[in-house]
VEXLUM-117394 format. One record per residue: x negated, y, z negated of N, C-alpha, C in turn. Coordinates in steps of 0.02 Angstrom, whole numbers, padded with zeros to 5 digits, always signed. Each point is the difference from the previous one (the first is absolute). Example, Ala and Ser with C-alpha at 12.3 -4.5 7.8 and 13.67 -1.06 7.14 Angstrom:
// residues 2
-00660-00284-00390+00045+00059+00000-00045+00060+00000/+00018+00053+00036-00042+00059-00003+00039+00055-00037/
END
This chain:
// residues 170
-00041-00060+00000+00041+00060+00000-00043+00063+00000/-00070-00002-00024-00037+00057+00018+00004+00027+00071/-00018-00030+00052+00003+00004+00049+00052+00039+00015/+00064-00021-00005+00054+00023+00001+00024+00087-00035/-00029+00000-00065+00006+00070-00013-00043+00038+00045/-00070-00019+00012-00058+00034+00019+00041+00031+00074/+00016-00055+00035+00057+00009+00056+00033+00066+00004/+00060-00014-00046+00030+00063-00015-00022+00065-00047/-00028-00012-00023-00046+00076-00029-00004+00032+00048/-00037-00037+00053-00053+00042+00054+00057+00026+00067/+00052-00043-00012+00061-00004+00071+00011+00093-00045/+00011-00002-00042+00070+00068-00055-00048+00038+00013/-00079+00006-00017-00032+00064+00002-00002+00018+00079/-00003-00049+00056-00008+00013+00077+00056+00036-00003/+00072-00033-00011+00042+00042+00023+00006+00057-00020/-00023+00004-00095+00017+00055-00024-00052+00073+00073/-00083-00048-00015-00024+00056+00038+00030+00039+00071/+00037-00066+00036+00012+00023+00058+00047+00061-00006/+00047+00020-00063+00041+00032-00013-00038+00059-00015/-00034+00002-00048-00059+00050-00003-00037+00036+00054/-00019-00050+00044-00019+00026+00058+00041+00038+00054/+00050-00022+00010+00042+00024+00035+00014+00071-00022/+00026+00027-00079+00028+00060-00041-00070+00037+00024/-00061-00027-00033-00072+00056+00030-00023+00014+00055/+00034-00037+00049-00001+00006+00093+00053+00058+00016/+00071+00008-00032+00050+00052-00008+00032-00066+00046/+00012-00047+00015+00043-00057+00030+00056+00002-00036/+00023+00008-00074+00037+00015-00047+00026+00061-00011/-00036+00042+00032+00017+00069-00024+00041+00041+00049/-00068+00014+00051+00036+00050+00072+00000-00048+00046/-00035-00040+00023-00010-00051+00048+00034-00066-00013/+00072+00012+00005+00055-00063-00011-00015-00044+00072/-00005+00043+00055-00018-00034+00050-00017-00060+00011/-00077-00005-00030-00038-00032-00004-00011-00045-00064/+00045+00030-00055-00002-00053-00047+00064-00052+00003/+00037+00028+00047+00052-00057+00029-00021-00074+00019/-00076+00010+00039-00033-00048+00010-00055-00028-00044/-00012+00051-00033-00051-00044-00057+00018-00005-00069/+00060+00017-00009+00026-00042-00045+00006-00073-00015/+00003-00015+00049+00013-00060+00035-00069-00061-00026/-00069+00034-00008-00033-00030-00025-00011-00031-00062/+00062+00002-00045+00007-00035-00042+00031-00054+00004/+00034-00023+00042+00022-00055+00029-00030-00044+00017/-00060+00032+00048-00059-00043+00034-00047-00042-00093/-00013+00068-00039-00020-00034-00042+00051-00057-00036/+00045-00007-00012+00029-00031-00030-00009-00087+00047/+00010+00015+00045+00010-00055+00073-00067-00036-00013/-00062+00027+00002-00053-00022+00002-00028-00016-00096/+00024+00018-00035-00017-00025-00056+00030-00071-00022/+00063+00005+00052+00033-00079-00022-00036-00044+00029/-00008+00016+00057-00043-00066+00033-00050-00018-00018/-00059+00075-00035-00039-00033-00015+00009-00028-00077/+00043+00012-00040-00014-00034-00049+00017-00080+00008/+00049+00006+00050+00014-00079-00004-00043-00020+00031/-00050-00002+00021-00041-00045+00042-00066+00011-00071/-00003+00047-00022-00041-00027-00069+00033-00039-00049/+00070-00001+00010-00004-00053-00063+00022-00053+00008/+00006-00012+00077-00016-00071+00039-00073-00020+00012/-00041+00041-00031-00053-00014-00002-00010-00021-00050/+00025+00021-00076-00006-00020-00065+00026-00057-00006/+00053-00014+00035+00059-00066-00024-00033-00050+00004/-00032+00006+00077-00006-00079+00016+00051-00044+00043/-00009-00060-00030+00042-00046+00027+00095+00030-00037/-00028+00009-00051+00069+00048-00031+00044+00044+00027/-00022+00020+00056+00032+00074+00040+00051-00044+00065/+00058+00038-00007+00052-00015+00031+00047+00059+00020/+00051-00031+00031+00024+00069+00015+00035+00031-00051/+00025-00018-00039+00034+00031-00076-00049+00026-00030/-00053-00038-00017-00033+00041-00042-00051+00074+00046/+00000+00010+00047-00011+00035+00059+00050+00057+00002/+00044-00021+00031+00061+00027-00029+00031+00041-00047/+00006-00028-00076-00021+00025-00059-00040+00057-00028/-00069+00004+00029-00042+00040-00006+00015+00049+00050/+00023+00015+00043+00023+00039+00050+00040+00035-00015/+00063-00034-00029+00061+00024-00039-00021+00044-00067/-00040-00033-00015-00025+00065-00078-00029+00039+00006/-00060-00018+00057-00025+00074+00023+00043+00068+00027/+00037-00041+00030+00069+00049+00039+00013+00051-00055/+00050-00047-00059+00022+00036-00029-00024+00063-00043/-00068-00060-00033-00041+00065-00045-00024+00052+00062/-00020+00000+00041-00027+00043+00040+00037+00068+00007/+00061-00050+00023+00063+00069+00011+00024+00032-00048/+00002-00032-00077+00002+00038-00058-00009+00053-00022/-00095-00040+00017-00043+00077+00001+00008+00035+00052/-00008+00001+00038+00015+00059+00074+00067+00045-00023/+00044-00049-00007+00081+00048-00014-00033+00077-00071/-00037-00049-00047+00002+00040-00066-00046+00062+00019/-00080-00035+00059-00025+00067+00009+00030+00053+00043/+00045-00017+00040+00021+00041+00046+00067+00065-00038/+00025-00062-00055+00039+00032-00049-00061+00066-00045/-00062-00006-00022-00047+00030-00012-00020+00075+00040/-00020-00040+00064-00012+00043+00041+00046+00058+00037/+00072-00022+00022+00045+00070-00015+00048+00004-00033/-00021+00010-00077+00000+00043-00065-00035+00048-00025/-00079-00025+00026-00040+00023-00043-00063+00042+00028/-00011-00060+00069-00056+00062+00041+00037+00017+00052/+00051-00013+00036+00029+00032+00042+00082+00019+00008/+00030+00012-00063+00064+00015+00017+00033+00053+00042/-00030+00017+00049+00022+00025+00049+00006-00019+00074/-00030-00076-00025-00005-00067+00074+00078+00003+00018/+00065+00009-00032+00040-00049+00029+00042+00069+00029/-00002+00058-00009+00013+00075+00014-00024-00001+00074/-00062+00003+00002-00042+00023+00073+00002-00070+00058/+00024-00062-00025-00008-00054+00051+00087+00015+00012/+00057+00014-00049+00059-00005+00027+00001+00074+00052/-00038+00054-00035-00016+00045+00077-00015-00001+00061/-00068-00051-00020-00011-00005+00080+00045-00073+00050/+00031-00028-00051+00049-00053+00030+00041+00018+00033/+00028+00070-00055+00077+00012+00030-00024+00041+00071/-00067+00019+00002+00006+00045+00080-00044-00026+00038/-00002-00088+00009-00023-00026+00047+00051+00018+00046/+00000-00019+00085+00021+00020+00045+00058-00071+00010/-00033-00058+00012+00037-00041-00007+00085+00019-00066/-00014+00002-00051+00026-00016-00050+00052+00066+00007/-00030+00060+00009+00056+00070+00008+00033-00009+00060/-00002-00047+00061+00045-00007+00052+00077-00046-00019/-00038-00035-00069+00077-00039-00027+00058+00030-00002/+00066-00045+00037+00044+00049-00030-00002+00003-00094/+00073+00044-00016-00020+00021-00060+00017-00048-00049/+00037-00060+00018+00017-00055-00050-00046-00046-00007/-00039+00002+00056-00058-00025+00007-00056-00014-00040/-00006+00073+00031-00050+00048-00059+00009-00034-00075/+00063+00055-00009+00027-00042-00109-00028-00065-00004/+00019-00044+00028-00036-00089-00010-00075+00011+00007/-00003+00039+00025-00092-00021+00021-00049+00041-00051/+00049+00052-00037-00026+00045-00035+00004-00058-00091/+00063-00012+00011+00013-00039-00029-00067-00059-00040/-00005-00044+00069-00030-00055-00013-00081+00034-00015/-00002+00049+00035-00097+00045-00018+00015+00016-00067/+00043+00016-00038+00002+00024-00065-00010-00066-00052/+00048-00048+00016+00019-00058-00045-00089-00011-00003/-00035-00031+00049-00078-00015+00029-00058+00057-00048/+00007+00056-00006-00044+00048-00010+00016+00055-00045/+00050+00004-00037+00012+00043-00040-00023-00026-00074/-00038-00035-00029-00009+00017-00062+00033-00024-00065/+00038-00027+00004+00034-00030-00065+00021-00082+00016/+00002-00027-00044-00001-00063-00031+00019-00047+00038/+00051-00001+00033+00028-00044+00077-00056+00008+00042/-00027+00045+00026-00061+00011+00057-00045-00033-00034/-00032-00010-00053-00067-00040-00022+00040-00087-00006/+00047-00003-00001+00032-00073-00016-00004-00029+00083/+00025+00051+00044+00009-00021+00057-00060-00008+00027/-00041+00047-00017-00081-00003+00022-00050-00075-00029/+00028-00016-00050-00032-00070-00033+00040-00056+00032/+00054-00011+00012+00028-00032+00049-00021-00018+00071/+00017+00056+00037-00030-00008+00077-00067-00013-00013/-00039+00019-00031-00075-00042+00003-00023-00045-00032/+00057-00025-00034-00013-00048-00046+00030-00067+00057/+00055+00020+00033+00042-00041+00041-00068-00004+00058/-00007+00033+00049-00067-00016+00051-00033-00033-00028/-00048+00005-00032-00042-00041-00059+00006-00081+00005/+00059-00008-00045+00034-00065+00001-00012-00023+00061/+00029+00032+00063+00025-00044+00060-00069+00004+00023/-00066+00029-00013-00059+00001+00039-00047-00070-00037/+00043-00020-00074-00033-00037-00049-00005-00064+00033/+00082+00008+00034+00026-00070+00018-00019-00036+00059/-00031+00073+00037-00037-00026+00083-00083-00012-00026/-00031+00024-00059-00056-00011-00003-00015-00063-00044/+00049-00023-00037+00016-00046-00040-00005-00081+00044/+00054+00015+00080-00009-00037+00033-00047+00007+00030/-00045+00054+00041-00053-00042+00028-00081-00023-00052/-00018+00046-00051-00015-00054-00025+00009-00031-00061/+00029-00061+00027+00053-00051-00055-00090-00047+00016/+00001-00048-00033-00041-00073+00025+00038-00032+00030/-00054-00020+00058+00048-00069+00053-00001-00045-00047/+00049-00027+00019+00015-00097-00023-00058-00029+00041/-00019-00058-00046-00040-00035+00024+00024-00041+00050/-00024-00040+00053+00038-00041+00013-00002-00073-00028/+00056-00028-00005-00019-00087-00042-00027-00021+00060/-00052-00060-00039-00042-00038+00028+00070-00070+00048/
END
């Protein structure tokens, strides 16, 4: 299980940094543009920390490693991972940037796409950007969810490929 924390320690501070990085680039700030897309790099970390942990601790198992227990470890990484991500992001606009969810619903609402909606449109779409990015307690639940949910389903494709083959009987 060392392995496994060591795993996720290092997955929470990547993402945390990538978040960091992004706010000191202004990707967070004035440049929504572009943090539209690199936001996104917390995902990648998350994606790539599952795989590799499971292939280290199909390295630890042994003959022991299967797809459940593969699996398993995938699934907990998921969750703790997204825990932490939900709680720092809950951190991060409160505390160093509460003015993230002000200036991204600005520059949302006057993308070009999005202001051609009609206006009922619009309401739903304004809607669903608010539920997503505004700041209180549903948005960090929903945020530990959807990445907790990807996670899972990325656990379950890395779980299967590497499972151990069956031997074949003699």
């Amino acid at each position: 299980m060392k392995v496994f924390f060591r795993n996720l320690g290092i997955g929470v501070f990547l993402a945390a940094g990538t978040v960091l990085i992004n706010h000191a680039l202004g990707f967070n700030t004035s440049r929504h543009d572009i943090g539209e897309i690199s936001r996104n790099a917390v995902i990648v970390v998350l994606w790539c920390a599952i795989f590799v942990t499971i292939v280290q601790m199909r390295a630890l198992a042994g003959d022991e490693h299967n797809f459940l227990s593969a699996f398993r470890n995938g699934f907990l990484y998921s969750v703790f991972f997204s825990g932490a991500y939900a709680l720092f992001m809950a951190f991060y606009q409160h505390f160093i940037h509460p003015q993230f969810y002000a200036t991204y619903r600005a520059y949302f609402a006057g993308k070009p796409a999005v202001a051609k909606l009609a206006p009922e449109v619009l309401a739903a779409t304004m809607r669903q950007f608010d539920m997503n990015y505004k700041g209180d307690f549903p948005t960090y639940i929903l945020l530990f969810l959807a990445t907790g949910m990807g996670g899972v389903i990325l656990s379950a494709i890395a779980a299967a490929l590497y499972r151990k083959p069956r031997k074949a009987s003699p």
